[in-house]
C-alpha positions as CSV (number, residue, x, y, z in Angstrom):
1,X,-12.6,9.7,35.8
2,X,-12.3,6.2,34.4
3,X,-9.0,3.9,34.6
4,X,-7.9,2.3,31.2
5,X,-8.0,-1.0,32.0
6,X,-4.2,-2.8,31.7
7,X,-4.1,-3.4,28.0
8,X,-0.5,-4.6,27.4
9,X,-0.4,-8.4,27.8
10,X,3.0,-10.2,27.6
11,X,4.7,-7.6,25.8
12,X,2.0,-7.1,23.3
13,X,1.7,-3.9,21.9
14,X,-0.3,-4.6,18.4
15,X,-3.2,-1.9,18.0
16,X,-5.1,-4.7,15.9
17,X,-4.7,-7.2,18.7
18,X,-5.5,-5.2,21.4
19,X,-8.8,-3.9,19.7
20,X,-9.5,-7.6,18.1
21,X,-8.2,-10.8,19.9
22,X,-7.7,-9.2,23.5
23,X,-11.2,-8.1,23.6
24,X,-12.1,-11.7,23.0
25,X,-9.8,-12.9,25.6
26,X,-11.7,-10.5,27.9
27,X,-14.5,-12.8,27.2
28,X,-16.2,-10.0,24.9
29,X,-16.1,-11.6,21.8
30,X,-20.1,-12.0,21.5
31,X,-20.1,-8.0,22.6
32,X,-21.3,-6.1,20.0
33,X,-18.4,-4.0,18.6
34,X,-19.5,-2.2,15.4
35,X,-23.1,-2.0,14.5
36,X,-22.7,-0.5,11.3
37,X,-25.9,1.6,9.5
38,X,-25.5,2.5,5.5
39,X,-26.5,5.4,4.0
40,X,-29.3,3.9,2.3
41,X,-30.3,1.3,5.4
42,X,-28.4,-1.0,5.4
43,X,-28.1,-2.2,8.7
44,X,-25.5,-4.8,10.2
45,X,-23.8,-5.6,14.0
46,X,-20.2,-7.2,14.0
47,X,-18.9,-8.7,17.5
48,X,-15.8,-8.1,19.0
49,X,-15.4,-12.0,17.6
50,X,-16.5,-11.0,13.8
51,X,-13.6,-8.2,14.3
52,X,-11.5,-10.6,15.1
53,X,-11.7,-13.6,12.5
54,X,-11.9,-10.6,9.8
55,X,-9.5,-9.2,10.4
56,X,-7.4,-12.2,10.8
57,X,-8.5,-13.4,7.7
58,X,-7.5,-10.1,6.2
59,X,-3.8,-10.4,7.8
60,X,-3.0,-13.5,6.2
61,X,-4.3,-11.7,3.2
62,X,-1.5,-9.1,3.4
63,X,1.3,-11.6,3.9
64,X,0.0,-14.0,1.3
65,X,0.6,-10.9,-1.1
66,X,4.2,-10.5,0.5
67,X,3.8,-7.3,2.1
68,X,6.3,-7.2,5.1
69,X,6.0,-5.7,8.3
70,X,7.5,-2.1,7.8
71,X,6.4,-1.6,4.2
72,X,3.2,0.5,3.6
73,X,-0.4,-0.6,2.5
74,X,-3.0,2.0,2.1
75,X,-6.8,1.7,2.4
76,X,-8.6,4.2,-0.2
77,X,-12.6,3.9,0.4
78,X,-15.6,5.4,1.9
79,X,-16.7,3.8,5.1
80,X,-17.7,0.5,5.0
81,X,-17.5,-2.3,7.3
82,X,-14.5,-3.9,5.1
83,X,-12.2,-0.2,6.1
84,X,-12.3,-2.1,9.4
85,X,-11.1,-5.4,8.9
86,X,-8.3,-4.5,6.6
87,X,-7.0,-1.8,9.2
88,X,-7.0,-4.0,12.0
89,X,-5.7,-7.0,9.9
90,X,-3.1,-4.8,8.6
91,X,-1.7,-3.3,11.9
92,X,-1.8,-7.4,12.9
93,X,0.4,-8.6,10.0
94,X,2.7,-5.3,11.6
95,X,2.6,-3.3,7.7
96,X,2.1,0.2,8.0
97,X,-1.2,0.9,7.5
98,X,-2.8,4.3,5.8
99,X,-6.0,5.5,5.3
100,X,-7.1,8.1,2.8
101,X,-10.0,10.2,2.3
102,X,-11.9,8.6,-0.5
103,X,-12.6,12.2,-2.5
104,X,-8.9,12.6,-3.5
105,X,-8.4,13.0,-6.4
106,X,-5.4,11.5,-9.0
107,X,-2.7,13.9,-8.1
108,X,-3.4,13.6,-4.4
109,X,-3.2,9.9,-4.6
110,X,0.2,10.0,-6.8
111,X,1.8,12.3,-4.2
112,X,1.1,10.4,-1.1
113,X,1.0,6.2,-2.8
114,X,4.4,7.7,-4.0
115,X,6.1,9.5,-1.1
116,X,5.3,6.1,1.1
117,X,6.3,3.2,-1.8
118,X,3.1,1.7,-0.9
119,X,3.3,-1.9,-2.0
120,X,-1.1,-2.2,-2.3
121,X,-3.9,-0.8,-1.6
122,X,-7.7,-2.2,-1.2
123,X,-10.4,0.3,-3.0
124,X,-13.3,-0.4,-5.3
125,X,-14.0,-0.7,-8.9
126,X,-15.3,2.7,-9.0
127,X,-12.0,4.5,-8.7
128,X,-10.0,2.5,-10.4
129,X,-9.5,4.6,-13.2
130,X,-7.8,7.3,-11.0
131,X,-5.0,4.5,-10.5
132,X,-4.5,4.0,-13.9
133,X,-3.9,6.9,-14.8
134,X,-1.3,7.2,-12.5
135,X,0.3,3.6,-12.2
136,X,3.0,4.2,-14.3
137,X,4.2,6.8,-12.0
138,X,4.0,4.0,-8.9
139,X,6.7,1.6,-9.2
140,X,6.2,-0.2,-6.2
141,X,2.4,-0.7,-6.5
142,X,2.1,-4.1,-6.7
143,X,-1.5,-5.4,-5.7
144,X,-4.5,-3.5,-5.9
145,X,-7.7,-5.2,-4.0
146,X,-11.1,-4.2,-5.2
147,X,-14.2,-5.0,-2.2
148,X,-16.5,-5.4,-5.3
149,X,-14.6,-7.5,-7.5
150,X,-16.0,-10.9,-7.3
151,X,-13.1,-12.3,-9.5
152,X,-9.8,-11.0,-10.3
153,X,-9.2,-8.5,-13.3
154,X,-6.1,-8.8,-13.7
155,X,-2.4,-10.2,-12.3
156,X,-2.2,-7.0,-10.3
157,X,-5.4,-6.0,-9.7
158,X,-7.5,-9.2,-7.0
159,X,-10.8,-9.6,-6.1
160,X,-11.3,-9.1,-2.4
161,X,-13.8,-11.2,-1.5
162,X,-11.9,-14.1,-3.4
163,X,-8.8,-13.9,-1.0
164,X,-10.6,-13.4,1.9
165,X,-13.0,-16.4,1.7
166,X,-9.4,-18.3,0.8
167,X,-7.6,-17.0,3.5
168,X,-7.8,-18.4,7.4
169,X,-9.8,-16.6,9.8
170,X,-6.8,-17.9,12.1
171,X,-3.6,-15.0,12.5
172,X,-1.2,-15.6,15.0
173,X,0.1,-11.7,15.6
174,X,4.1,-12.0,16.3
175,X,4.8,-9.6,19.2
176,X,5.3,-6.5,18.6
177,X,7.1,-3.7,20.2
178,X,6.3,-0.1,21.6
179,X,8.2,1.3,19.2
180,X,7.2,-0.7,15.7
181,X,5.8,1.3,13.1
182,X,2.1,1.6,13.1
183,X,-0.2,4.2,11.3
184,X,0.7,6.8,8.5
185,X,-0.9,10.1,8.3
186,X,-0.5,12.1,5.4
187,X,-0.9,15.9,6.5
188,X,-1.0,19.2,4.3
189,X,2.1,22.0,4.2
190,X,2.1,25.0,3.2
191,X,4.8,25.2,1.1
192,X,5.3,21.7,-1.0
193,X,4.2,17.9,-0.8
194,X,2.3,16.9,2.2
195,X,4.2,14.9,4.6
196,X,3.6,10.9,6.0
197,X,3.0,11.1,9.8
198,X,4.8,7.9,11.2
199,X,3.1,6.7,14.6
200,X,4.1,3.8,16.6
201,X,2.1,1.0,17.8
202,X,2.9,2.3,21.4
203,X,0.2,5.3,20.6
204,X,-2.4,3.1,21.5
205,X,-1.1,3.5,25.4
206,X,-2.5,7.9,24.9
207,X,-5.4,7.2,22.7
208,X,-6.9,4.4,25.2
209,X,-6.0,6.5,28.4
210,X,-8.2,9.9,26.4
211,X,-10.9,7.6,25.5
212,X,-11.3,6.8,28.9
213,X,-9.8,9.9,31.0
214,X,-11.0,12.5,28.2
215,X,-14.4,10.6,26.4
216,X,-15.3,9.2,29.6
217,X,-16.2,5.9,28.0
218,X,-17.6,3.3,29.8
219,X,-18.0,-0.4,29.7
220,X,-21.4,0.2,28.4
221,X,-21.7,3.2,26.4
222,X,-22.7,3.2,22.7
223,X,-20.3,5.6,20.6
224,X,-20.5,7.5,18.0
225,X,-17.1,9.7,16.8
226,X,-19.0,11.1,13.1
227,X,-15.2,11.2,11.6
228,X,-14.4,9.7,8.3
229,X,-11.0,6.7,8.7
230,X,-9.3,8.7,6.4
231,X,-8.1,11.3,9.1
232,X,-6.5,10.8,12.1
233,X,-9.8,11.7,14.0
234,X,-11.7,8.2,12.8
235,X,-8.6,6.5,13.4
236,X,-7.7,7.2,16.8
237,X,-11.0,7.4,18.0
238,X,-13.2,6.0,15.7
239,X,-11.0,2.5,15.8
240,X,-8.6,2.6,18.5
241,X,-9.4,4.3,21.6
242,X,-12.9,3.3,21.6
243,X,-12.2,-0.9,21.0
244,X,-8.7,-1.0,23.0
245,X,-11.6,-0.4,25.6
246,X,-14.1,-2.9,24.3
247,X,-16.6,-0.2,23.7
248,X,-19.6,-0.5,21.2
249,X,-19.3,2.0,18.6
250,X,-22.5,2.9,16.0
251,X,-20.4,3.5,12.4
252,X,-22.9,5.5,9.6
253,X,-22.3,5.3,6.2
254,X,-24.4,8.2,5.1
255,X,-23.5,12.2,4.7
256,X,-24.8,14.7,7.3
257,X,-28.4,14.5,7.3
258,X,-29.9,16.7,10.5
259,X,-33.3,14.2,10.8
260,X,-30.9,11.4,10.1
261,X,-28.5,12.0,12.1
262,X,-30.7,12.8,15.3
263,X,-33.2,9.9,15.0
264,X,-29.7,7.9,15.0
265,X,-28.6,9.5,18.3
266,X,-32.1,8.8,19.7
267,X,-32.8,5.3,18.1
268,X,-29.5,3.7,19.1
269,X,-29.3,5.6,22.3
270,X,-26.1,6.6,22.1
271,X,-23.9,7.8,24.8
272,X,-21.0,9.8,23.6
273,X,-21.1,11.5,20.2
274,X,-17.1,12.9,19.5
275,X,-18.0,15.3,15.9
276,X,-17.0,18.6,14.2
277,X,-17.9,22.4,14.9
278,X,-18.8,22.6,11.2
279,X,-20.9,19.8,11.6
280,X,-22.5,21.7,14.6
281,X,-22.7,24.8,12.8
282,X,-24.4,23.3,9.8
283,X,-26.8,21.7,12.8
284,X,-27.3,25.6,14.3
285,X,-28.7,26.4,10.8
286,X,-31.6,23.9,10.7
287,X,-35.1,24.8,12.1
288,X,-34.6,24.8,16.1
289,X,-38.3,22.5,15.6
290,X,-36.4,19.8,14.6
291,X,-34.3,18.9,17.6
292,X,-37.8,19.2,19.6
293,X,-38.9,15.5,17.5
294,X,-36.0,13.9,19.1
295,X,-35.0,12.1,22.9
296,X,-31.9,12.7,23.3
297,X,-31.8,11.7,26.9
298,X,-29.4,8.9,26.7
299,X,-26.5,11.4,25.5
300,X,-24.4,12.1,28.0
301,X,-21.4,13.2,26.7
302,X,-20.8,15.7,23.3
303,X,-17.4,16.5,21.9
304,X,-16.2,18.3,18.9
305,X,-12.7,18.0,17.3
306,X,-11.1,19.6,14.1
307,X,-11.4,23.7,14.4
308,X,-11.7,26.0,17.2
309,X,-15.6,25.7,18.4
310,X,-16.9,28.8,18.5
311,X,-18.1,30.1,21.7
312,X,-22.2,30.6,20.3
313,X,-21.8,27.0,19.6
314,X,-21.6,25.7,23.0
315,X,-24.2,28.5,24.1
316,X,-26.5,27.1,21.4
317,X,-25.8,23.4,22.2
318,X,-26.8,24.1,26.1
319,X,-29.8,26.0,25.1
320,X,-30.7,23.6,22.2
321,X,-29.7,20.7,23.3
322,X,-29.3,20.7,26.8
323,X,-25.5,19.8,26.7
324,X,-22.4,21.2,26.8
325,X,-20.0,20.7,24.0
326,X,-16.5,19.6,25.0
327,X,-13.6,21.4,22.1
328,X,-10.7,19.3,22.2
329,X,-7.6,20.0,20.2
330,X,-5.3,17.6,18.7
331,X,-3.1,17.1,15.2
332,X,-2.5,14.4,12.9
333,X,1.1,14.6,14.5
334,X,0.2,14.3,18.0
335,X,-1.6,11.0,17.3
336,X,-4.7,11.9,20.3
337,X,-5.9,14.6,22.1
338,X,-3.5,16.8,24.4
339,X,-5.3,20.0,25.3
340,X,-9.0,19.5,25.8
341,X,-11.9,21.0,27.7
342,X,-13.4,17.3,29.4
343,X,-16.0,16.5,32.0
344,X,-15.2,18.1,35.7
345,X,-13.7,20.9,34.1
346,X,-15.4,24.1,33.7
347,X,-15.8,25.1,30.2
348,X,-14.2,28.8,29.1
349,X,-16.4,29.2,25.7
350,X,-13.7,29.8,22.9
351,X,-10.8,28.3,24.7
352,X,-8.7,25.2,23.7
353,X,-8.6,23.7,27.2
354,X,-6.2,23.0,29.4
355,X,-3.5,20.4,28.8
356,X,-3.5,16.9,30.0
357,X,-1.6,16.1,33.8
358,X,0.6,14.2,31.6
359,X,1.4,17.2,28.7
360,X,3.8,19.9,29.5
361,X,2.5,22.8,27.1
362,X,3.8,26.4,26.5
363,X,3.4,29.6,25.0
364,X,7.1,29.7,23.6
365,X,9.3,32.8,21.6
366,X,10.8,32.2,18.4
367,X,14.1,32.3,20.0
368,X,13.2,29.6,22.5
369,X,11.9,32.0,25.3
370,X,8.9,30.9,27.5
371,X,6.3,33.3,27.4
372,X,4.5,34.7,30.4
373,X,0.4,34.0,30.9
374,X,-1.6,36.6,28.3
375,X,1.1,36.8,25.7
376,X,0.8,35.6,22.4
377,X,3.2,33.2,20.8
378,X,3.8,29.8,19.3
379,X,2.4,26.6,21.1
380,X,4.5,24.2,21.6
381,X,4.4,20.6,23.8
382,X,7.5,18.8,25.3
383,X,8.0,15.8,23.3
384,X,7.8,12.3,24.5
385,X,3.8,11.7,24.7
386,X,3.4,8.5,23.7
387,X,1.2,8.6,20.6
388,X,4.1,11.4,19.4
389,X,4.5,10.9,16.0
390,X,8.3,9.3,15.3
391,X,8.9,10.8,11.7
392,X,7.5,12.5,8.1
393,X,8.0,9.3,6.4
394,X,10.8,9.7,4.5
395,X,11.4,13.0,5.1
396,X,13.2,13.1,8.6
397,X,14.5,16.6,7.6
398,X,11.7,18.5,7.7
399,X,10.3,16.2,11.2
400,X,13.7,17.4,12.7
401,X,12.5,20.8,11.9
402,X,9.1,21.1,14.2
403,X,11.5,20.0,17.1
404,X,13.7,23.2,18.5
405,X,14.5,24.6,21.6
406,X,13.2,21.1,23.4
407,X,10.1,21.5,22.1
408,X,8.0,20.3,19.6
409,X,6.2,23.3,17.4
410,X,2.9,23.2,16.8
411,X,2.4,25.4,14.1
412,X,-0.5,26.8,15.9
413,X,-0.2,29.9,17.2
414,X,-2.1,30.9,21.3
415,X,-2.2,32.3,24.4
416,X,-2.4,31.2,28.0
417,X,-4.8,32.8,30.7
418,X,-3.6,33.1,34.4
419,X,-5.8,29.5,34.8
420,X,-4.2,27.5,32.7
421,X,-6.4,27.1,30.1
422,X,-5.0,27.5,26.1
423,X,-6.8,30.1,23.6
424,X,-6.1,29.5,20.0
425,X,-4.9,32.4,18.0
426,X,-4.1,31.4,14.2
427,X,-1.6,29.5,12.4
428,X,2.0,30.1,11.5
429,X,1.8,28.6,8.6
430,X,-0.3,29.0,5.4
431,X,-2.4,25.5,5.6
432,X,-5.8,26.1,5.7
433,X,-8.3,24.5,7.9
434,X,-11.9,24.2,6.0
435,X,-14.2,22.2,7.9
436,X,-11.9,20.4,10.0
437,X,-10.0,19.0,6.8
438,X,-6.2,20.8,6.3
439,X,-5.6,22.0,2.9
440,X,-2.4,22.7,1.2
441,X,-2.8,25.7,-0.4
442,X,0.4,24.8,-2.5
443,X,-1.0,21.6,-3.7
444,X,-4.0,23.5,-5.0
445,X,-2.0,26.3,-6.7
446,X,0.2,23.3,-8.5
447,X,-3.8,21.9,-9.5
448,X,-4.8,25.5,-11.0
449,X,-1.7,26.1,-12.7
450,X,-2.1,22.8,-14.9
451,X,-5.6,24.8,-16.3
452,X,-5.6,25.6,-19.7
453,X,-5.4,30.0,-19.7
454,X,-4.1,30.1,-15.6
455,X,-0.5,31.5,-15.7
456,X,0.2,32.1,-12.2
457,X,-2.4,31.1,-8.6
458,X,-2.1,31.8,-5.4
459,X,-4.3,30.6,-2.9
460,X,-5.1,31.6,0.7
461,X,-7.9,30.7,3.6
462,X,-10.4,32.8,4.3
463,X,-12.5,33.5,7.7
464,X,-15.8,31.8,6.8
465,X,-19.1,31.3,9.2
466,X,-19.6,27.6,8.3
467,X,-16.3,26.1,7.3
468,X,-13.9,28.2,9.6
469,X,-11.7,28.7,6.4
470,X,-12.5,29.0,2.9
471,X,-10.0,28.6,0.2
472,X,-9.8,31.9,-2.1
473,X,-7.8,31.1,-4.9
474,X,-6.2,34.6,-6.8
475,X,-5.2,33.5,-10.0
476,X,-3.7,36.0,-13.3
477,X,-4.7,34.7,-16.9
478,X,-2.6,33.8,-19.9
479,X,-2.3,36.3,-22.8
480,X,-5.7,35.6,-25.1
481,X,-7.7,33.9,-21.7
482,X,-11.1,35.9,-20.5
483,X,-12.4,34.9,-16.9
484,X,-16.1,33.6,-17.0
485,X,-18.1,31.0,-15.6
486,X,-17.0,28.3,-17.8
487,X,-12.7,29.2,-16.9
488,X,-14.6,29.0,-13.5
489,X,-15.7,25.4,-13.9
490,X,-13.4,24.1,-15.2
491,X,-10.9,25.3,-12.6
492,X,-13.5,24.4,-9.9
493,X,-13.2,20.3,-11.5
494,X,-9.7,20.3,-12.4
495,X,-9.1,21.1,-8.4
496,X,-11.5,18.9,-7.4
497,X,-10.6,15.9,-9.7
498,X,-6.8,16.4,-8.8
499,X,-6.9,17.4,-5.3
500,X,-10.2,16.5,-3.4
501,X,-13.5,18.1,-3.2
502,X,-12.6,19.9,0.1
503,X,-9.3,21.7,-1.5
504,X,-11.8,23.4,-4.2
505,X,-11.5,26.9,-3.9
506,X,-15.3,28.4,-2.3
507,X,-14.2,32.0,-4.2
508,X,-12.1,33.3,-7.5
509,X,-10.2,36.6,-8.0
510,X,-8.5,37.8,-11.0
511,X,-5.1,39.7,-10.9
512,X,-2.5,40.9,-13.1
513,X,-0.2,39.3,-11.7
514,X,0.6,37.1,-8.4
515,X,2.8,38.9,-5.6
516,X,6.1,37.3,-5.3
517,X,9.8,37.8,-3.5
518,X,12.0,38.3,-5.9
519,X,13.0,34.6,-5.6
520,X,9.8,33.6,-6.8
521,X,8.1,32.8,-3.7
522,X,4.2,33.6,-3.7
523,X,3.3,36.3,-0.7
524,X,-0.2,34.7,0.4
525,X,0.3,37.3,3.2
526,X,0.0,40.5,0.7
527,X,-3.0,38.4,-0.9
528,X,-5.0,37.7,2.1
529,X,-4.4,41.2,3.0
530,X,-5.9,41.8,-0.4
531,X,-8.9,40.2,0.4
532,X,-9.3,41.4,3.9
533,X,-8.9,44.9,3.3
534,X,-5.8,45.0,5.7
535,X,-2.4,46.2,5.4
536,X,0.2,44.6,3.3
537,X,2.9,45.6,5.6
538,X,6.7,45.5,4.2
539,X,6.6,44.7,0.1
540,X,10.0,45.6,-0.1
541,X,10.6,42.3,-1.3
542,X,7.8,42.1,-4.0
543,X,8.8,41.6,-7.4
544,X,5.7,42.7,-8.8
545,X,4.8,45.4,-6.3
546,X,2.0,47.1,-8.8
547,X,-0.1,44.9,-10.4
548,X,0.1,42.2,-7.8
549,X,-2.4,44.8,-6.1
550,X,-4.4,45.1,-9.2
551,X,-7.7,43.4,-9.6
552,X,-9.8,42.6,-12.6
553,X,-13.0,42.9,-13.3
């Protein structure tokens, strides 16, 4: 396996140094970096050089507007070349930098620009309306940047390109420390708001070492990780790993598009493609002809990252395409991967991997107890990696709370075989995983109870062939309300418009009433046993043990 080549200079550990002005001083500035293809053609290469004067230019942007290292700046777009610069010039000017999936919708933004305090936030003209509906509710908002503003609309809200053609393509980056504040995650809970995951600017030490030790990139690869920047995925390996290295990485702008996609992977010969088993599923539905058009003989590496990868996906991608598919699993918390299948080790179809040399992982009791080799239990890593998250922003609480017995807890549930190697079993937890993309089921119950004639929801995951999970939302109806297509709807865009398109429930059931404790909790486990058929187990608890279990037509 590779090395990761000494990446800490003097002290320095700023990810948007490393990746930007290091590189150059590796004497790859005129290295192609980013060669970035839109949906509709667009087509575009950025050097290691163009990374770093833009993102320089983009740092003294941030500072010009007076946001100080340690307060929080969020990035809300689709990916576009200017997601880049503005990460990397953000991390430079040492703010905490975010990233958010550009589908969410008002309430989503309000929870998580509120939770942090962000101080601004670069988007486009195009969702501006979602802030301000909400800006009242965001005291310290102060600057929002548009990319296709070509003057400013207002005090607050600043044209872009304006302050970066003002600003200096020069940034001096102050040294920073292992332990500075660096990237903030927001992940989904099962129970209430989701939670900021604080990283550190030393997690750039793991997520080189995978992209190397794990990825197997080379000095001369071309890379291709299909994640959107606003999950941890097209952070850590779509930005950092990938250019701490100095490797070129192809960054597409369009939606998954089979033809598409494969004449990219044969057209700009790329190397190592990191993607999701939905994605690959999705690809196992298309007509096996297709793949036949294509030379993918410059691929030498595939990995897949977000859900378990089910084992007829890796026989279909040796029979298909002629490769095996490596399942690595990670968290927005861990900041990288931790328990992969890689390279030179032989692939169990359906298990997680085995852990990194590095990575002490266990099956563990809920009292603390180690478990032996085939029993099932919670998994759980000893903490100190160093691309460990270091809080819930603002919540250290609940962070204190995944951390018992000396371990951290996953949430996941597994089992270990006899070899070593780590078989995922199901969460503990209620957060459902649809196409690689957590979902709080509790943010999308607080969405469907806002809907004119909902009185109560609960909502579960469902096992589903494409997406892994589904979200199956049971909801009971207000005196006077009727169920149809158009309650559907309307339920349907009130989710989507609040939450994000991914959160909108796939399926609908009516019931007289949602289980509960008697303190008013909702018992997702008596509804998914609903919906499965399966036992409901204890309902001593239930304060509406009958017509919870009553459906309508």
């Amino acid at each position: 396996m590779n090395a990761t080549p000494e990446i800490i200079q003097g002290g320095q550990y700023n990810i948007g140094h490393i990746c930007t002005r290091m590189q150059c001083d590796r004497g790859l500035g005129d290295k192609v970096a980013m060669r970035w293809l839109g949906a509709h053609g667009e087509r575009a290469d950025y050097t290691f050089g163009d990374l770093e004067r833009q993102s320089s230019r983009f740092a003294n942007v941030v500072g010009d507007l007076g946001v100080a290292p340690g307060e929080v700046f969020f990035i809300f777009l689709p990916k576009m070349p200017e997601v880049f610069f503005a990460f990397l010039g953000g991390l430079k000017a040492r703010a905490i930098t975010g990233t958010l999936f550009a589908n969410f919708g008002e309430e989503a933004l309000l929870d998580r620009l509120g939770d942090a305090g962000c101080k601004a936030i670069l988007t486009r003209q195009s969702y501006l309306k979602k802030f301000q509906r909400i800006r009242d509710k965001l005291p310290t908002l102060k600057h929002i940047l548009l990319v296709d503003a070509e003057k400013d609309l207002a005090p607050d809200v600043l044209s872009y390109p304006r302050l970066m053609a003002a600003a200096s393509e020069r940034f001096e980056t102050a040294l920073t420390p292992p332990e500075t504040p660096s990237v903030l995650h927001y992940t989904s809970g099962s129970t209430g708001k989701p939670k900021g995951a604080l990283h550190h600017h030393r997690s750039v030490l793991h997520q080189s070492r995978t992209a190397a030790e794990v990825l197997d990139l080379k000095p001369d690869d071309r890379y291709w990780c299909t994640a959107d920047q606003g999950w941890v995925t097209g952070t850590s390996y779509g930005i950092i790993g990938p250019w701490s290295l100095g490797v070129t990485q192809l960054h597409f702008g369009g939606a998954y598009d089979a033809e598409k996609w494969f004449r990219l992977l044969q057209d700009e010969r790329v190397s190592v493609w990191y993607t999701a088993p939905t994605a690959l599923r999705m690809l196992m539905r298309e007509d096996p002809a297709l793949f036949g058009r294509f030379d993918l003989s410059g691929v030498r590496h595939i990995f897949s990252v977000g859900e378990p990868l089910n084992p007829e996906v890796i026989s279909w991608g040796r029979k298909v395409l002629g490769h095996d598919i490596y399942d690595t699993w990670w968290q927005t918390e861990t900041g990288g991967i931790l328990i992969t299948n890689r390279p030179g080790l032989e692939i169990r179809p359906g298990s997680m991997g085995r852990p990194l040399p590095w990575i002490e992982a266990a099956i563990v009791a809920d009292d603390g107890t180690v478990l032996p080799d085939g029993e099932h239990g919670n998994l759980c890593l000893k903490p100190g990696w160093d691309s460990m998250f270091i809080s819930y922003f603002h919540h250290e609480d609940v962070y204190r709370q995944k951390f018992r017995h000396g371990w951290y807890l996953t949430g996941d549930t597994a089992y270990r075989d006899a070899d070593g190697y780590y078989w995922f079993q199901g969460r503990s937890d209620d957060v459902i995983n649809t196409s690689g993309h957590l979902v709080s089921p509790f943010e999308v119950e607080s969405a469907l109870l806002e809907v004119a004639g909902i009185a109560e929801a609960g909502v579960i995951g469902a096992s589903d062939d494409l997406l892994w999970e589904k979200v199956v939302a049971f909801v009971a109806l207000r005196p006077g309300a009727a169920w149809g297509p158009e309650l559907e709807l309307k339920a349907r865009i009130h989710v989507s418009n609040r939450v994000s398109t991914v959160a909108t429930p796939q399926e609908f059931r009516v019931l007289e009433n949602i289980p509960k404790t008697k303190s008013g909790k909702i018992m997702r486990r008596v509804l998914k046993a609903r919906y499965t058929g399966g036992s409901v187990g204890d309902v001593s608890t239930l304060d509406f043990q009958d017509g919870a279990n009553k459906e309508q037509p």
